[in-house]
Every structure is written in C-alpha cells, then in structure tokens.
N, C-alpha and C positions, 0 to 999 in steps of 0.2 A: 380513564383517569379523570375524575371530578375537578373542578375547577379549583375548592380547596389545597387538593392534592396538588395542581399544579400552580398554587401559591405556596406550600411545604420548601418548592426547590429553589424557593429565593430568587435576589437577584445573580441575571445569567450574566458572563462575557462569551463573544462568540469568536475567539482567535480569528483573524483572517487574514492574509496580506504577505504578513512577514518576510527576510529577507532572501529567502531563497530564488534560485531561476524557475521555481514554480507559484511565484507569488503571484500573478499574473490569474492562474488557476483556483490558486485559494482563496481571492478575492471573491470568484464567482461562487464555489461552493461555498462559501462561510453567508454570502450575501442569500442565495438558498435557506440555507439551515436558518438563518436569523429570523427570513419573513416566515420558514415555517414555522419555529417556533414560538413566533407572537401569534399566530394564527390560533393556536392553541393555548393562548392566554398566557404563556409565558413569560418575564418581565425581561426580556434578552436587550442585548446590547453588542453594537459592534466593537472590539477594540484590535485595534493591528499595532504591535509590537513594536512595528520600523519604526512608529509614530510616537507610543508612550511605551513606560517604563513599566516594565510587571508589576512594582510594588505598588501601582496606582492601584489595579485590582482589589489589594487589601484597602486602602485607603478610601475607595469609593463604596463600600459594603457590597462587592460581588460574592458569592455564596458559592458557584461552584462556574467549572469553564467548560464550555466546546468547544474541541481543537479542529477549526477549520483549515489549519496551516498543512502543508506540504513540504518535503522535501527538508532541508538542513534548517535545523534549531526549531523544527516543527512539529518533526514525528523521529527525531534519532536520540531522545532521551534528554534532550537541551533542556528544552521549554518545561516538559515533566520533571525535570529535579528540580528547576525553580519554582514549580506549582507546588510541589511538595515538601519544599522550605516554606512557601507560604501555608500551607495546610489550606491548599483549595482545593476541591475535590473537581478529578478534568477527566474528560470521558477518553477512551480506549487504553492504549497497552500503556504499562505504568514503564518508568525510566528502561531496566533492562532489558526488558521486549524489545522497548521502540530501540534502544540500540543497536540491539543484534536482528533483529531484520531492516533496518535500515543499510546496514552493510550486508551486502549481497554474499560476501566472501566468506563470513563469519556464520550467517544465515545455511549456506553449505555445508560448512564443517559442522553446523548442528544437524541439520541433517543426514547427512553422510554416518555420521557417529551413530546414529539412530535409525540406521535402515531405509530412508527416505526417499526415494527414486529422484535425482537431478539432474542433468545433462551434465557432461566431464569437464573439467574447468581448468586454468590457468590464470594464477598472479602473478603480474609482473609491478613488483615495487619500485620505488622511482630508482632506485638504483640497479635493475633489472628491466632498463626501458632500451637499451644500446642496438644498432642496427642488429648485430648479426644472434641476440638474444631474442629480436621482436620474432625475424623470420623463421627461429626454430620452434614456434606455439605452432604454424599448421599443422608439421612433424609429426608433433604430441596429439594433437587432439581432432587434427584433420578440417579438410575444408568441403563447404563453406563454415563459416565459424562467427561468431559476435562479436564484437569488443564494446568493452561499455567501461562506464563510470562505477566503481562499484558503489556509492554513495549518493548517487542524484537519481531520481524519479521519473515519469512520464516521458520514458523512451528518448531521454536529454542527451545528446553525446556518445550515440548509438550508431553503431555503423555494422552494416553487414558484409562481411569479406568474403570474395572469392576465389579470389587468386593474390601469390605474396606481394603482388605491386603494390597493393591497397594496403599491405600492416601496417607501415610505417605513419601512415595518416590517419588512419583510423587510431592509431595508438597515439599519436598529436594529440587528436581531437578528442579522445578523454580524458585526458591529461589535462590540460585544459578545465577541465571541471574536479578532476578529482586528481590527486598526486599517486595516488594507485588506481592500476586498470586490470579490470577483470577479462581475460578472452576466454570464451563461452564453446562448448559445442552449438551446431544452428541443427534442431529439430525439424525437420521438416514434417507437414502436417496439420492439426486444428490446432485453433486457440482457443484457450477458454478460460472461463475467471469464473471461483467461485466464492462469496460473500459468505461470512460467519455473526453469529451474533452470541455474545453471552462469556462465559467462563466456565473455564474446565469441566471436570463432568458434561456441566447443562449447559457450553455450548451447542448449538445448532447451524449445520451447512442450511444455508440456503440457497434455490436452482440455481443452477450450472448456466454461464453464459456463454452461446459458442458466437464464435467475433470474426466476419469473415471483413476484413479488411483489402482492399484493390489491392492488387498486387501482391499479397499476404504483408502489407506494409503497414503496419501498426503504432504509426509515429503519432511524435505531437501533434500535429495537427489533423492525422484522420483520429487521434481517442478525443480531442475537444472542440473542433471547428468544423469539420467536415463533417459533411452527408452524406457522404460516398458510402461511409463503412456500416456493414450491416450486423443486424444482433439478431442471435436468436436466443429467446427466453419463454418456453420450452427451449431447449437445445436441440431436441433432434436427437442425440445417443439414445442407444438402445439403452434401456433402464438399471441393467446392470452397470456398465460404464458409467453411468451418471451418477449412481451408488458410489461408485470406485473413486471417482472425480472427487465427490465430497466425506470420505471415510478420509484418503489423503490429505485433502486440504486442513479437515478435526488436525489428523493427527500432527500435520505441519503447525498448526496452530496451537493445540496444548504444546507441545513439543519445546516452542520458540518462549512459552509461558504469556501467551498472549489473552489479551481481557477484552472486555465490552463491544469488541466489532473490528473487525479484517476486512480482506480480500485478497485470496491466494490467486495468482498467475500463472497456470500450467501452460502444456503441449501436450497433448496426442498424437502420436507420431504415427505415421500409415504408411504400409509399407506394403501394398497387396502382395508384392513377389512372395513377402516374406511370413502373410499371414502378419503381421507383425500391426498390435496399437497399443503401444506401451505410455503412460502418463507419465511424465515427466514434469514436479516442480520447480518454478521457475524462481519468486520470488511472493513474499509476503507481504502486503503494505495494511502498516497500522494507522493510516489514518487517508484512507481511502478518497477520492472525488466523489464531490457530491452536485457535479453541476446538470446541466439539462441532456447532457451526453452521457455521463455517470453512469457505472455497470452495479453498484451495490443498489439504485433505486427502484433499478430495470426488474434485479433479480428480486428485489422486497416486495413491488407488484405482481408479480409473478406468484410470491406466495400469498397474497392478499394482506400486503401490509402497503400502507399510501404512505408518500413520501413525508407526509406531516406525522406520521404516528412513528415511521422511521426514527424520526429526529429526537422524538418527545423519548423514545426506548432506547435510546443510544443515550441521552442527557437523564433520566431514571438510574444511568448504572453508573455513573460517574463514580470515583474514588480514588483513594489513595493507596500508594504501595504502605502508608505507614499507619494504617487502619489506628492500631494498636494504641501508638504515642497521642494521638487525640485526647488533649486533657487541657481545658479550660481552654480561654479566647484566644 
C-alpha cells in the first residue's frame, strides 16, 4: 500500500481501554495496533471510551475506527451501533455479529441450527440458578463440565468442575460477572484457535494455532502474562485435520455473518480407546487480542503476514453494516 494510499484512510481512532473486565488487555493490544499503525504512516490516534464521548470522534475529523476494545460495550454490538449512528467506518463484525457471538448461548443455538459440531450445554437463567437446579446440570450433561459467564471473555469467571461440591461456586462465580450462566460439556484433548480474515465468499482461515497450556489451564493469565503456555504455529495436525479445523471455523464464521477478522476457539478431542478426534467449536471472538502473547499475530506470521501489515489489512476493510444510506456529511 503506497503512502498515498495510506493517506486515503484518513484520520484513524484506535478504541482501546473501555469499560469492560478486559480493559486491562485492550489497552495493550489497541496500544499494539496504534504504534503499528503509525509505522506505516498511518495518522492513528488513541482514544478510550471510559475517558471521552463517542461523539468527539465525529467532532475531531476521525474518518474511520479500530476496535481495539474487548469484552462488553466493545465487541457485543455496543460500541458498533453507535459507530454506525455516526457513519464511521470501524473494523470487524458489524452490530449483529458482534452480538450473537459475543453471547456464547446465542452463538450455539446458531450453530446447532446449522450443523455445527459444539460441545452439549446448559442455561441456567437467574431464575434457574436454586441449589437443587444448579446440581441437576452434571445429570444432563455429565462431569467434568465448564461453567462460565456466557457474555465475558479471556477465560473470566471460568471454573472447571469436577465433582457436584464445586456447582454451587462455580455457579456464584459467574454470576458474578454475567446474570446468566452457561455449563459447558469439558472436552478433553487439544486446543486450538484459528484466525480468519475477510468476508463471506473471500474470507480466508488462517494456520491453525495448537495451545498447549500447563496443566491444559488456559486462563487469564497463562493467554496474557505467562510464559509457561506453549504455541505451536505450524500446529503439528496432520494436514487433513488442519483443513478440517479451518473449513469449520469459515463456516462458524460466515454462519454467525461475521466480517473483516475473527478467531474461532475449538477442541479436539482424543480419545485413543475410541479412535475418536472429533472438533468441537467452542466460541468466536470478533474482536480478537492483539497483544505480544496474541494467537491472531502468531497465526498471521505463520502465513507470512507481519504484525504491521496485519493492522494496515484489518483497518483497509473497515465499514459499515449501512454501506447503503451513506449520503452526504
């Protein structure tokens, strides 16, 4: 992209911060994507949300946004409807996407409806949280099993249950973050994440990340502070499975109607007795980490894209769900 070219895209904002329990995270990737894209001539700018008002954006002649935010009012359709009242063109999945993969529950039932392999699940609504309703989810869906937040990110309020002594707190402790809790079947097996880039048709998987984390413990702190946790990019699967991995993740992704860049979170589950390695999607995130632990930059080098051309090709596809009404300032 010519220098021109990368004067065409105006002045940038680079979301970062905002008020979620992954603000913490989106500071570091948004503060990422910024220097890369001044690196590349870009005219970028930080701005975080908690601090000023969206409509400053219009007021300061910002031209289009990169959503470096995470988590609530950052990637679950918040932030993107107000972007879209203002007619600023903001990079990844437009309102309805970020909605329905920002909820886990919702994100299932499009799948499920659609063929889409998930592990078996369980909502309990806050009116559906009572002792003797919490300990009849192993029953149904057997142990060990998840419980989680369906609505918050970066493995927040995640507890792995073994036995029913543990429901009861584990079912606390999403609650806690979210008023509905999701219990999950627990996969046992590989992890792996794989990164998408583009739109419909001519999106593109890009390699498969396989994530061997200590203990198969894949928390907040071994995905952003810890060294402990290992990547492989190559992955290691034999080539068909890695095909498999990202045919799934496409089609989880057109599926959910998602745009300009992903990253789906599977399971491979292995099971020698049983011959058995079946993939299982887990969840979709439309607006992915981009900090120096980050699995979407891993997998970009991997295909021979650097972390700065990344940025520049995610902020190139920026839009609006309302292409259309674009008419005058």
């Amino acid at each position: 992209m010519s220098q021109g070219d990368v004067r065409d895209l105006g002045k940038v904002a680079v979301l970062m911060g905002g008020t979620s329990a992954e603000r913490e995270v989106s500071l570091m990737s948004g503060g990422g994507v910024l220097a890369a894209l001044r690196s590349q001539g870009v005219d970028a700018h930080a701005f975080d949300p908690a601090e000023r008002e969206l409509q400053a954006l219009r007021h300061e002649g910002f031209a289009r946004v990169f959503i470096a935010l995470h988590g609530r009012h950052g990637e679950d359709g918040t932030v993107q409807g107000a972007l879209e009242l203002l007619r600023l063109p903001y990079t990844g999945s437009g309102v309805m996407a970020s909605a329905i993969a920002m909820d886990k529950v919702m994100t299932k039932r499009v799948w499920v409806a659609e063929g889409l392999p998930t592990p078996r699940w369980q909502w309990l609504a806050p009116g559906e949280q009572a002792r003797e309703q919490v300990m009849a989810v192993p029953d149904q869906i057997g142990l060990p099993l998840i419980v989680k937040p369906p609505r918050e990110g970066s493995s927040i309020g995640i507890t792995k249950v073994s036995g029913y002594s543990q429901m009861q707190d584990a079912v606390t402790l999403a609650a806690t973050y979210d008023a509905d809790v999701l219990c999950e079947e627990f996969i046992e097996g590989i992890e792996l994440t794989c990164p998408v880039l583009g739109q419909g048709a001519t999106a593109r998987a890009l390699p498969v990340v396989r994530i061997d984390a200590p203990g198969g413990n894949y928390d907040f702190e071994h995905k952003y502070f810890s060294d402990d946790t290992g990547y492989r990019c190559p992955s290691g699967l034999p080539p068909e499975e890695e095909a498999e991995v990202q045919r799934l993740t496409l089609a989880a992704y057109r599926t959910l109607g998602c745009r300009g860049w992903g990253r789906a979170d599977l399971m491979l589950r292995v099971d020698p007795k049983k011959n058995d390695r079946r993939i299982f999607l887990l969840e979709m995130n439309t607006s992915p980490g981009m900090t120096g632990h980050s699995l979407v930059p891993m997998s970009a080098r991997a295909a021979g894209l650097s972390y700065e051309r990344l940025c520049l090709l995610i902020l190139q596809q920026a839009t609006l769900d309302a292409r259309a009404g674009l008419q005058g300032g």
